[in-house]
TORTOR-394554 format. One record per residue: residue number from 1; residue in three letters; x, y, z of N, C-alpha, C in turn. Coordinates in steps of 0.05 Angstrom, whole numbers, padded with zeros to 5 digits. Example, Ala and Ser with C-alpha at 12.3 -4.5 7.8 and 13.67 -1.06 7.14 Angstrom:
<nodes>
<node 1 'ALA' <00264 -00114 00156> <00246 -00090 00156> <00264 -00066 00156>>
<node 2 'SER' <00257 -00045 00142> <00273 -00021 00143> <00258 00001 00157>>
</nodes>
This chain:
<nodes>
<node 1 'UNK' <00017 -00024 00000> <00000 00000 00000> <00018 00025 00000>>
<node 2 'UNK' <00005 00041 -00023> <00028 00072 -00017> <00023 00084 00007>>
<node 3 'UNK' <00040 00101 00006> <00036 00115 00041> <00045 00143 00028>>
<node 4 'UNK' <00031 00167 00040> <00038 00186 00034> <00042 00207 00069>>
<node 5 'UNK' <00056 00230 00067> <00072 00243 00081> <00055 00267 00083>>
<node 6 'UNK' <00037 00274 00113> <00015 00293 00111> <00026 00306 00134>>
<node 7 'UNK' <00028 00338 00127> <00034 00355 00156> <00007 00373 00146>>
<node 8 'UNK' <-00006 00377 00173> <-00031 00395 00174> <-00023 00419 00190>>
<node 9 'UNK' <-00014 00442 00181> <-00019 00467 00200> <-00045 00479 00203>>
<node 10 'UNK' <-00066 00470 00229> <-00084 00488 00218> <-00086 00509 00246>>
<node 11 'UNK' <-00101 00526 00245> <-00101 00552 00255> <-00104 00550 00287>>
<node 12 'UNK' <-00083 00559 00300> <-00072 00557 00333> <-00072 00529 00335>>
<node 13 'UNK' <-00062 00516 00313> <-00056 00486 00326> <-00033 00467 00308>>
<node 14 'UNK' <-00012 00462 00313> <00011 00445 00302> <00007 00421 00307>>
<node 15 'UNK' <00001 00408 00282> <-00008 00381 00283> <00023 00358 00275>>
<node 16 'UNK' <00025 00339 00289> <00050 00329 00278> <00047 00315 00253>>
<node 17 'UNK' <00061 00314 00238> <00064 00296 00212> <00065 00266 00219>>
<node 18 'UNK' <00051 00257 00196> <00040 00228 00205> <00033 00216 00181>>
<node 19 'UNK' <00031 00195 00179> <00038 00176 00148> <00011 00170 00147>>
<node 20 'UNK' <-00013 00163 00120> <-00039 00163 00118> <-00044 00148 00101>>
<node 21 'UNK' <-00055 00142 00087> <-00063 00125 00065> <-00088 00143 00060>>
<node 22 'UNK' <-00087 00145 00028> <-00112 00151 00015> <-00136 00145 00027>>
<node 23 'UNK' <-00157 00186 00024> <-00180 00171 00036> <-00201 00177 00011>>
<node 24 'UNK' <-00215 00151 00005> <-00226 00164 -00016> <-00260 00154 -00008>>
<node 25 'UNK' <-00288 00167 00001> <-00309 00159 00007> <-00324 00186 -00011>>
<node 26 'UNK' <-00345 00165 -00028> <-00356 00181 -00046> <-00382 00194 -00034>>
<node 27 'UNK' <-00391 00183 -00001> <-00410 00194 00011> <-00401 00219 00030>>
<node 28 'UNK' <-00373 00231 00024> <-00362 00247 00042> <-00371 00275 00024>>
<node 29 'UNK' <-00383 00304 00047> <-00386 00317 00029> <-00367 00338 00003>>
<node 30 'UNK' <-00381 00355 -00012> <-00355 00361 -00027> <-00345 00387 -00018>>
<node 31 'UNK' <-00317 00386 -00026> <-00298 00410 -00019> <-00296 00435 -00041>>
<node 32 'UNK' <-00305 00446 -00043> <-00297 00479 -00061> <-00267 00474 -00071>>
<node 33 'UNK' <-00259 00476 -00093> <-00236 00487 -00094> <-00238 00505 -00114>>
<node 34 'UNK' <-00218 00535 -00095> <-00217 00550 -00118> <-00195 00559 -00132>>
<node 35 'UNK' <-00195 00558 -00154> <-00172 00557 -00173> <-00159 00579 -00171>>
<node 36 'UNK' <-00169 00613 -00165> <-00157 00638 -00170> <-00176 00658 -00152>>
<node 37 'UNK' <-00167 00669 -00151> <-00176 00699 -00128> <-00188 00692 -00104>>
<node 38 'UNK' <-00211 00696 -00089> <-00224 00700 -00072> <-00256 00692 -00072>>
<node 39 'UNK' <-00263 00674 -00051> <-00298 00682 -00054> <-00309 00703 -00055>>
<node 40 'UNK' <-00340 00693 -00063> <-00352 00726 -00073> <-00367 00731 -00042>>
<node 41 'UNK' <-00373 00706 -00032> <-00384 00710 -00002> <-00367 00706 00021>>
<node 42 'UNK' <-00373 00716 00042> <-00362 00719 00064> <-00347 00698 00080>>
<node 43 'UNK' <-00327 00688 00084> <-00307 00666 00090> <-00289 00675 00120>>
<node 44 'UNK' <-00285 00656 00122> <-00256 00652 00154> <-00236 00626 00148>>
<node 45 'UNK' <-00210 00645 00146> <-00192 00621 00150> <-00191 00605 00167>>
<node 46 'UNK' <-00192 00579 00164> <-00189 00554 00187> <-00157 00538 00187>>
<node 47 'UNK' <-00152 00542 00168> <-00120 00530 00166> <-00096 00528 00136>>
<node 48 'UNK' <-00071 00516 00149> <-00057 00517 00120> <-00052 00493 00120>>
<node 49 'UNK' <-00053 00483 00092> <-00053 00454 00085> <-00029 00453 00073>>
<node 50 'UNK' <-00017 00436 00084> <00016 00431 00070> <00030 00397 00077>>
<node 51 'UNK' <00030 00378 00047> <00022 00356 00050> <00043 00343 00020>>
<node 52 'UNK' <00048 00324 00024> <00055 00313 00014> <00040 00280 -00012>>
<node 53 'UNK' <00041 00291 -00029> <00036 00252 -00041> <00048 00246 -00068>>
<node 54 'UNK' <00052 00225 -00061> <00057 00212 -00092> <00043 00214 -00117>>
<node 55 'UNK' <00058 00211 -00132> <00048 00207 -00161> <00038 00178 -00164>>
<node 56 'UNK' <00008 00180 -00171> <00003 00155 -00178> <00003 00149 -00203>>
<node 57 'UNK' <-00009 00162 -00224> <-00004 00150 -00252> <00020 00159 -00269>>
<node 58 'UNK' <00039 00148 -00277> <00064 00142 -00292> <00060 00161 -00315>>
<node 59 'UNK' <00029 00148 -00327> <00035 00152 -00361> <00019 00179 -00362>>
<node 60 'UNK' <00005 00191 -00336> <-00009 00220 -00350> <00007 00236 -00344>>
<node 61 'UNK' <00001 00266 -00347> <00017 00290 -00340> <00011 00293 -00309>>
<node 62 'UNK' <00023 00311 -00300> <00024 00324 -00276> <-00007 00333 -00283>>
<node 63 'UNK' <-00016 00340 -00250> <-00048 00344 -00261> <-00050 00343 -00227>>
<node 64 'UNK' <-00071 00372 -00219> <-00086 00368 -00195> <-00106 00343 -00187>>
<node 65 'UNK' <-00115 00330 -00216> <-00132 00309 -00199> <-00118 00288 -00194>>
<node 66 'UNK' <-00088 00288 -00192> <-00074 00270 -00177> <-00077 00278 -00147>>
<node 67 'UNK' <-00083 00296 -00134> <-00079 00295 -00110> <-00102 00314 -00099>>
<node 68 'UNK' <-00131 00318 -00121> <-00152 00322 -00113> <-00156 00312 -00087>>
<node 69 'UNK' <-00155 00286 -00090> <-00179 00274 -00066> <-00160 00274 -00035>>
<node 70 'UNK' <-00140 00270 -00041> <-00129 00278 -00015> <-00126 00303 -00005>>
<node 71 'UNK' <-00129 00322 -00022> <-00136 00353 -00018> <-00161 00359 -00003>>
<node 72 'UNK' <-00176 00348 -00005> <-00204 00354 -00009> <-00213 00340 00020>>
<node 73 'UNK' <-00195 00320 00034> <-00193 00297 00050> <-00181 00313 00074>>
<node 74 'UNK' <-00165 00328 00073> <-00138 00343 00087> <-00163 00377 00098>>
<node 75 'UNK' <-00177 00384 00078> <-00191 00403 00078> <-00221 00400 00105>>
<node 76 'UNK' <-00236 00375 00093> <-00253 00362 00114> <-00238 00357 00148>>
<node 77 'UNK' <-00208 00348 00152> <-00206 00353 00169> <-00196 00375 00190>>
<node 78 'UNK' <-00200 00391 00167> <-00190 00415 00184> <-00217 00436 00188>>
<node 79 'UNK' <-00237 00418 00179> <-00269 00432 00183> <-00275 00447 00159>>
<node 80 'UNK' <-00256 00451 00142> <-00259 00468 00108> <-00279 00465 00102>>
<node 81 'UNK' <-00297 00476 00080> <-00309 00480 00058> <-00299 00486 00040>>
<node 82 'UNK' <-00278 00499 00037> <-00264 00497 00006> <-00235 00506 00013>>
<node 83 'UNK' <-00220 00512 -00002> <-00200 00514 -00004> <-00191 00534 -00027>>
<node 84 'UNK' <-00177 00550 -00023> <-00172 00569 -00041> <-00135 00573 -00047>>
<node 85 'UNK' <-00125 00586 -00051> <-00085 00592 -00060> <-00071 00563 -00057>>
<node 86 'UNK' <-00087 00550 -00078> <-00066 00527 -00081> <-00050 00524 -00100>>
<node 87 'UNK' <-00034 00517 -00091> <00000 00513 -00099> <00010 00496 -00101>>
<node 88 'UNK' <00018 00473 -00122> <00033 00454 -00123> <00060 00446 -00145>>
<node 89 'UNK' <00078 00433 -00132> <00096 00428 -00145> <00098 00402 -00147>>
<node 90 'UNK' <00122 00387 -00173> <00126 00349 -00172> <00149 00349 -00173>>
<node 91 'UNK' <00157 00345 -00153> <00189 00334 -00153> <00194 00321 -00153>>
<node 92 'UNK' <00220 00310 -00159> <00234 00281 -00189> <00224 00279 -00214>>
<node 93 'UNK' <00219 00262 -00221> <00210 00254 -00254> <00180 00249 -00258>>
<node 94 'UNK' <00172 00258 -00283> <00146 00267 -00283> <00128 00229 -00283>>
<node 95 'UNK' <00147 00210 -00280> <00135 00184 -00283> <00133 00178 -00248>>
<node 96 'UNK' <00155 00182 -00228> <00151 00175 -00206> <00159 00196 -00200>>
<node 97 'UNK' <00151 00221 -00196> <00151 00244 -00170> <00130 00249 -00153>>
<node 98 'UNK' <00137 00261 -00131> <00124 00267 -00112> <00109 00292 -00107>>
<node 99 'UNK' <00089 00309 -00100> <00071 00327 -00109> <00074 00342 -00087>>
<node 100 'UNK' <00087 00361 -00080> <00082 00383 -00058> <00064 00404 -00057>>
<node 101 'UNK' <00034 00401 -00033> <00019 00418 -00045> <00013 00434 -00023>>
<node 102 'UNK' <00004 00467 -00015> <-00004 00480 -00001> <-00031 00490 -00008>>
<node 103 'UNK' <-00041 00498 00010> <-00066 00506 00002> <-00081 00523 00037>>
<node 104 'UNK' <-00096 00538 00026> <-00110 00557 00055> <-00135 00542 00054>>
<node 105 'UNK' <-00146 00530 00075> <-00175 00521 00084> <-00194 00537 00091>>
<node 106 'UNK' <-00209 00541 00084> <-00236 00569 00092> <-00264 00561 00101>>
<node 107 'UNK' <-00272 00574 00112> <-00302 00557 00120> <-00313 00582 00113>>
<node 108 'UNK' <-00346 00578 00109> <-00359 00596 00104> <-00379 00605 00128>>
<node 109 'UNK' <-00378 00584 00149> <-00387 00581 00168> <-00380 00607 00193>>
<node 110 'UNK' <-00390 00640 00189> <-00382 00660 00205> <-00395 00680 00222>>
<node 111 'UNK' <-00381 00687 00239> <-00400 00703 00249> <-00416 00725 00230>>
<node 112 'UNK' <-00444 00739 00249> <-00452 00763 00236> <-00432 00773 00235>>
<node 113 'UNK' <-00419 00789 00250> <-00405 00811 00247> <-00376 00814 00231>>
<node 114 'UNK' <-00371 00788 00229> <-00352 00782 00204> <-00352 00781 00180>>
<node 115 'UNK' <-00384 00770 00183> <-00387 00766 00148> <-00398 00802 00142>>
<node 116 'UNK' <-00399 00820 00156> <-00405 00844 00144> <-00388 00859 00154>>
<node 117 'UNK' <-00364 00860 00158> <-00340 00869 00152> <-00326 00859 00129>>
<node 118 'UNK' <-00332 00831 00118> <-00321 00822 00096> <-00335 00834 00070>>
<node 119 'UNK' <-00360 00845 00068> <-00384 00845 00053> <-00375 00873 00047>>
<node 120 'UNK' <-00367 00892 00069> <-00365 00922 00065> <-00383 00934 00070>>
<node 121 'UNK' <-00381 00961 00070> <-00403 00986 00075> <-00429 00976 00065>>
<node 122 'UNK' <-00453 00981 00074> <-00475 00970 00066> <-00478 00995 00052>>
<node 123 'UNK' <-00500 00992 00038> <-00505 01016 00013> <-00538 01025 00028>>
<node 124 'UNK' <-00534 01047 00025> <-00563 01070 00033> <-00581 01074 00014>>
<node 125 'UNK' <-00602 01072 00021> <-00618 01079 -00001> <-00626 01104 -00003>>
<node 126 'UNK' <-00628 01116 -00031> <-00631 01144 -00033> <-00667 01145 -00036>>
<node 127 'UNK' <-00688 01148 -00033> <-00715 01142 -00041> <-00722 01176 -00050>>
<node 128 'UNK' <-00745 01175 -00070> <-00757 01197 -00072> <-00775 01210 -00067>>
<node 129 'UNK' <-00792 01187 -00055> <-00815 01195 -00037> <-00809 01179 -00017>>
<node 130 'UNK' <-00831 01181 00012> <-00815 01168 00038> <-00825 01129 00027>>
<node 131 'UNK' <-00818 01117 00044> <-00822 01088 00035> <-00848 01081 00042>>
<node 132 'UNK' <-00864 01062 00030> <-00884 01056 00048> <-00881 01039 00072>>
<node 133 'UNK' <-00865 01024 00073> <-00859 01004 00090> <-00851 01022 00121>>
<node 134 'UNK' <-00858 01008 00139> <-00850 01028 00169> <-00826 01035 00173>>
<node 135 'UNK' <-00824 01064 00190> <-00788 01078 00190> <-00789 01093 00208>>
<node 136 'UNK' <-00771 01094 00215> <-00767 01123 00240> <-00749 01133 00232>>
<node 137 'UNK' <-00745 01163 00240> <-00727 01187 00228> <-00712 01174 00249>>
<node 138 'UNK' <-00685 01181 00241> <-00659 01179 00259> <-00636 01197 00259>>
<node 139 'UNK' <-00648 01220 00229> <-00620 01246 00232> <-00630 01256 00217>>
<node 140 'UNK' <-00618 01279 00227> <-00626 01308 00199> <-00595 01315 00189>>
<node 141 'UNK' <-00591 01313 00168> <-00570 01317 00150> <-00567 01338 00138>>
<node 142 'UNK' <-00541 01354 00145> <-00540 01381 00126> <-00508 01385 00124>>
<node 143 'UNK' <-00506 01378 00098> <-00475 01375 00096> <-00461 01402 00068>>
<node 144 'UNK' <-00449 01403 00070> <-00436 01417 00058> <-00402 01397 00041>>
<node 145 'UNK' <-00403 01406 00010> <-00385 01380 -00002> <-00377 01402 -00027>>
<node 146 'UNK' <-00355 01396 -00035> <-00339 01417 -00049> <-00345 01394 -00070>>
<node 147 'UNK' <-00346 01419 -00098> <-00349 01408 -00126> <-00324 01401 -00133>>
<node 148 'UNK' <-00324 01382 -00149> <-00290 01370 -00149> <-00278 01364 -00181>>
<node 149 'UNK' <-00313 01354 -00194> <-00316 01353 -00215> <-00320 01366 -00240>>
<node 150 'UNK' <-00304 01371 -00255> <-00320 01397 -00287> <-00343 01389 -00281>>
<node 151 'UNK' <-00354 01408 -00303> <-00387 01391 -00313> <-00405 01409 -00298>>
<node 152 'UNK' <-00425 01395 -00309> <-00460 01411 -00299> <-00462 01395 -00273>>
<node 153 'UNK' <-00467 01409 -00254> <-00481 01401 -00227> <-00495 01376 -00231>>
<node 154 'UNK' <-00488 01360 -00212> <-00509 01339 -00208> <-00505 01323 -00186>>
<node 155 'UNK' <-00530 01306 -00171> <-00527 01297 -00149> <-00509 01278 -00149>>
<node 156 'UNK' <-00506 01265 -00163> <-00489 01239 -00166> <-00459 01251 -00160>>
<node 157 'UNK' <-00457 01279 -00162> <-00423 01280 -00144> <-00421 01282 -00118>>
<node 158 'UNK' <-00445 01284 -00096> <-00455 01278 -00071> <-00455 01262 -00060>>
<node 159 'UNK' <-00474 01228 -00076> <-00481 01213 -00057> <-00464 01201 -00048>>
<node 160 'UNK' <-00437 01197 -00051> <-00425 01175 -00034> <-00410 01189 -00010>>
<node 161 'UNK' <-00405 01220 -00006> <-00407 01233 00023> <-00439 01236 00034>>
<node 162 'UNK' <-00453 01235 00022> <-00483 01227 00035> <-00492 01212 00058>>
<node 163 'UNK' <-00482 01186 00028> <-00483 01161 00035> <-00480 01149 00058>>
<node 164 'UNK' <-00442 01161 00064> <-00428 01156 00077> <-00436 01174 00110>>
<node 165 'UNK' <-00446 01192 00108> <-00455 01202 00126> <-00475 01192 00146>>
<node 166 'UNK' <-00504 01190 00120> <-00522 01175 00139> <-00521 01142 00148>>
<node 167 'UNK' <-00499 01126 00139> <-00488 01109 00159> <-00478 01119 00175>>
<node 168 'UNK' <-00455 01130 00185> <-00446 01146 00210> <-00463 01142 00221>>
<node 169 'UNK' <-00504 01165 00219> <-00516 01171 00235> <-00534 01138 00239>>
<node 170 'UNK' <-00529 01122 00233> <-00550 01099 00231> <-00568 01091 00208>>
<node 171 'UNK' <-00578 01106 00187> <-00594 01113 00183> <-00587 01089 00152>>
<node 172 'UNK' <-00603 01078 00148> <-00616 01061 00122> <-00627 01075 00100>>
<node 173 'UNK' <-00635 01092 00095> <-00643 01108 00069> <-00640 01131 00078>>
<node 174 'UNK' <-00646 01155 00062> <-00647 01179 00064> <-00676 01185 00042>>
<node 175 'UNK' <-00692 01208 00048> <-00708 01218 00042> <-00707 01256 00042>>
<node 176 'UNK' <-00733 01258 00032> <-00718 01286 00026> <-00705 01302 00027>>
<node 177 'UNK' <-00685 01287 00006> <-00657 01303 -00003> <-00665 01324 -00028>>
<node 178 'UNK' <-00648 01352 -00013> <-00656 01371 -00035> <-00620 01388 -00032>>
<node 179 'UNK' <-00618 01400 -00053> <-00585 01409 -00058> <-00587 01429 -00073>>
<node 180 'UNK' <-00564 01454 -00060> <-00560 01470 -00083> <-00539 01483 -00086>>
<node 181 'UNK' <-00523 01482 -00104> <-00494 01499 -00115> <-00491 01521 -00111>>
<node 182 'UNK' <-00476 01529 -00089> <-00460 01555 -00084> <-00433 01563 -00088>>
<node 183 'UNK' <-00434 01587 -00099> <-00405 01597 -00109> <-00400 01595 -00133>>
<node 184 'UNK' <-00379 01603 -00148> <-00370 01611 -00172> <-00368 01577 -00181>>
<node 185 'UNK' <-00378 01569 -00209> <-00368 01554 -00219> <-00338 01533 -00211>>
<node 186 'UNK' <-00316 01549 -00211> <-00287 01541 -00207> <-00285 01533 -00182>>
<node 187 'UNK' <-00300 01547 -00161> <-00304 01545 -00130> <-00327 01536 -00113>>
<node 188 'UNK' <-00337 01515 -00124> <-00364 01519 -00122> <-00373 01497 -00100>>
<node 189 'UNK' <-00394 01498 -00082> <-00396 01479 -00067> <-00420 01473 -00056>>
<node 190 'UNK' <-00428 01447 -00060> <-00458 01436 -00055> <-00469 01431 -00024>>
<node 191 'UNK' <-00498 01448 -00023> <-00500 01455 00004> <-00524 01428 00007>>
<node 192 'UNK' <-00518 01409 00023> <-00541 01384 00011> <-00556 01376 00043>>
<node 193 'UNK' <-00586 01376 00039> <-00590 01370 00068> <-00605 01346 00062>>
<node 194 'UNK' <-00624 01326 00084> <-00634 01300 00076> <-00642 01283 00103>>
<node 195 'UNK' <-00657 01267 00101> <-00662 01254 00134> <-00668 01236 00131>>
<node 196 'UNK' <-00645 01224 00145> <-00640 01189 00150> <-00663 01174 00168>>
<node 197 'UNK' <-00671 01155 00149> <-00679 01139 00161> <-00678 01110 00168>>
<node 198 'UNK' <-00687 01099 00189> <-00689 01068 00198> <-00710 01057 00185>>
<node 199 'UNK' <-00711 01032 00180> <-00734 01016 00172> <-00748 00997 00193>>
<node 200 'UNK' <-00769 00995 00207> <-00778 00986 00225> <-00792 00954 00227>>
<node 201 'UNK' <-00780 00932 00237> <-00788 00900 00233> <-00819 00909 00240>>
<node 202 'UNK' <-00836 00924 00265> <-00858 00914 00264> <-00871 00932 00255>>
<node 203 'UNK' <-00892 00925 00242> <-00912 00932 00233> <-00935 00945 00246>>
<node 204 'UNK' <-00951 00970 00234> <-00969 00978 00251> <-00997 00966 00245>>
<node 205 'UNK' <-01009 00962 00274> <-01027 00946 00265> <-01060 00968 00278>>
<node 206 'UNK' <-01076 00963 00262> <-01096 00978 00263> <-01114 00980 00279>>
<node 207 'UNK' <-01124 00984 00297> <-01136 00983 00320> <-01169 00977 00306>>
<node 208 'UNK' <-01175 00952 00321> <-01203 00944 00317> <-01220 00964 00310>>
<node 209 'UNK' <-01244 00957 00295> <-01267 00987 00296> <-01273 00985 00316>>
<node 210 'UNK' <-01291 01008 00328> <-01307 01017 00358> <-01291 01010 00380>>
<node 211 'UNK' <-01265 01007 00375> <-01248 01002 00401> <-01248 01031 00416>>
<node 212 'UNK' <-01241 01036 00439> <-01246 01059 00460> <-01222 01079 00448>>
<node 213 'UNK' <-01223 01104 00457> <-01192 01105 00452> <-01175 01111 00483>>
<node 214 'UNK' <-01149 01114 00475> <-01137 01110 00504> <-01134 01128 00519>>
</nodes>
């Protein structure tokens, strides 16, 4: 039986190297691998995979699905869902060499407050009339923002100090926003006011007919 040469670093924990034999179970679930960049959703590193195995077939090329399944094997135990910056090399001869592979383990498995630090600034909504859905005011906005851009006035050189504002104040959309350009063309600067608001989970509910009032 081949035996292959597995060191697992995974995260605050040094695992010793230890000799394994192929695990291959087709009821085991599957592992992500990603070939280049980054997920598009929110992730946590769990470990670094750095492992050793042989070359099993002679007559094909070098090829990741030589050491897919033990990747994928190495990943499950380190609690992964996928795996992403993998890196491998074959050293000796491309008929019997040996495959050196690293790789970062990620789970998708994260806190709230991680996965929306990973996600970034949440985006505000600008509305034009108030929403129908329930809200409470939470700021009155009056900002002042230097024109930066040639061109004809327009709001779109505002919203993202707006934007950025009525998060500061809490606030999930903004509603009547009104703006106007002061100063010379060359010097010119947008006086913009607006009021942030929250969006509210409960709903108002209508008080029975002929109920008393309070």
């Amino acid at each position: 039986m081949r035996s292959l040469h597995v060191c697992l670093t995974a995260a605050l924990t040094l695992a010793a190297c230890s000799m394994l034999s192929p695990r291959r179970d087709a009821n085991e679930r599957p592992i992500e691998i990603i070939k280049s960049g980054k997920p598009s959703r929110p992730f946590t590193t769990v470990g670094r995979l750095d492992f050793h195995v042989e070359k099993w077939s002679s007559k094909d090329p070098p090829s990741m699905e030589d050491f897919r399944s033990e990747l994928e094997s190495q990943a499950r135990l380190a609690g992964a869902d996928a795996v992403m910056d993998v890196d491998w090399t074959l050293k000796g001869t491309p008929e019997t060499g040996v495959y050196h592979v690293i790789a970062t383990a990620i789970s998708y498995r994260v806190a709230p407050d991680q996965a929306v630090a990973q996600a970034g600034p949440r985006d505000v909504e600008v509305l034009a009339t108030p929403p129908a859905r329930p809200y409470t005011k939470v700021s009155s906005l009056d900002l002042y923002i230097e024109k930066k851009a040639p061109g004809e006035p327009s709001l779109e050189e505002v919203l993202p100090e707006l934007k950025r504002q009525a998060r500061l104040s809490g606030a999930e959309a903004v509603i009547e926003v009104q703006w106007t350009l002061r100063g010379a063309p060359d010097a010119a600067v947008y006086h913009v006011t607006a009021t942030g608001i929250a969006y509210s989970n409960v709903a108002t509910t209508p008080a029975p007919a002929g109920a008393a009032p309070q």
